[in-house]
N, C-alpha and C positions, 0 to 999 in steps of 0.2 A: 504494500500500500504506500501511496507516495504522496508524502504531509505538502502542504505548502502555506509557507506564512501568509496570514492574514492583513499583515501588513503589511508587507511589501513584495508578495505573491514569489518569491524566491524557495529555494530548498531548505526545509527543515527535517529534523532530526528524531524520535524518539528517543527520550535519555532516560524517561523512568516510564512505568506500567505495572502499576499495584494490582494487587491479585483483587480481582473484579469483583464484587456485591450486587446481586441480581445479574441486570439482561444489560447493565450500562456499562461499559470501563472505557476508565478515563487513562487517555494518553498525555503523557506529560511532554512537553515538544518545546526543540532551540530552534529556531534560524540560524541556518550557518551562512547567512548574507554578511560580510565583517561588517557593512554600512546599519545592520540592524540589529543582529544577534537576540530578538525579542523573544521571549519565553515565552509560552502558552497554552491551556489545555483543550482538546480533543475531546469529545468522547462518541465513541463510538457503539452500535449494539445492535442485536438482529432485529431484521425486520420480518422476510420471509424467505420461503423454497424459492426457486424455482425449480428444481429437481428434487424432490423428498429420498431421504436414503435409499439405495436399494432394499435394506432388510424392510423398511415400509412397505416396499411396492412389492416384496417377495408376500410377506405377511396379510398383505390385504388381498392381494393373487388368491391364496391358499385357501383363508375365509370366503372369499366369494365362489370356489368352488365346490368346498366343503355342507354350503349352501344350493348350489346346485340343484334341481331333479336328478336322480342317478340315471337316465337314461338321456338327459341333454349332456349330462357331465362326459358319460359313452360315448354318444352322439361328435362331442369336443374332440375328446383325446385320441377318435377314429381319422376327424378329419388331418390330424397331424401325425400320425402314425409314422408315415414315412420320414416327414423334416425332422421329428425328435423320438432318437431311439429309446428311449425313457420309458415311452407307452408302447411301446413293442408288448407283443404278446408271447 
């Protein structure tokens, strides 16, 4: 990630970064402009996905099939037989 003073839109630094409390941390930042050298904090914190973990998407896969009718779930794993040896019989 790459800081930029606020003040004089040059390169800064992370110098410190305290172990985070909740969903906010605060980055602590120099300017290494010599004409500015301004200190100041950051903070940074999540907002959203836009790719949710794999084990998510493995996990929610699993349940929505588990749920199923057993003869659409059939029906599923017939049509893919061939591209994933998995459902091989």
């Amino acid at each position: 990630m790459r800081i930029t003073c606020p003040h004089c839109n040059g390169r800064a630094i992370v110098y410190s970064h305290p172990k985070p409390e909740g969903r906010i941390e605060l980055l602590y930042c120099e300017c290494k402009n010599p004409e500015c050298h301004a200190r100041f904090v950051y903070r940074a914190y999540f907002s959203h996905d836009l790719q949710p973990p794999l084990s998510t998407l493995t996990n929610s896969l699993c349940e929505q099939l588990a749920q199923m009718d057993p003869r659409e779930r059939r029906k599923l794993f017939e049509t893919f037989q061939e591209d994933l040896p998995l459902f091989a019989q």
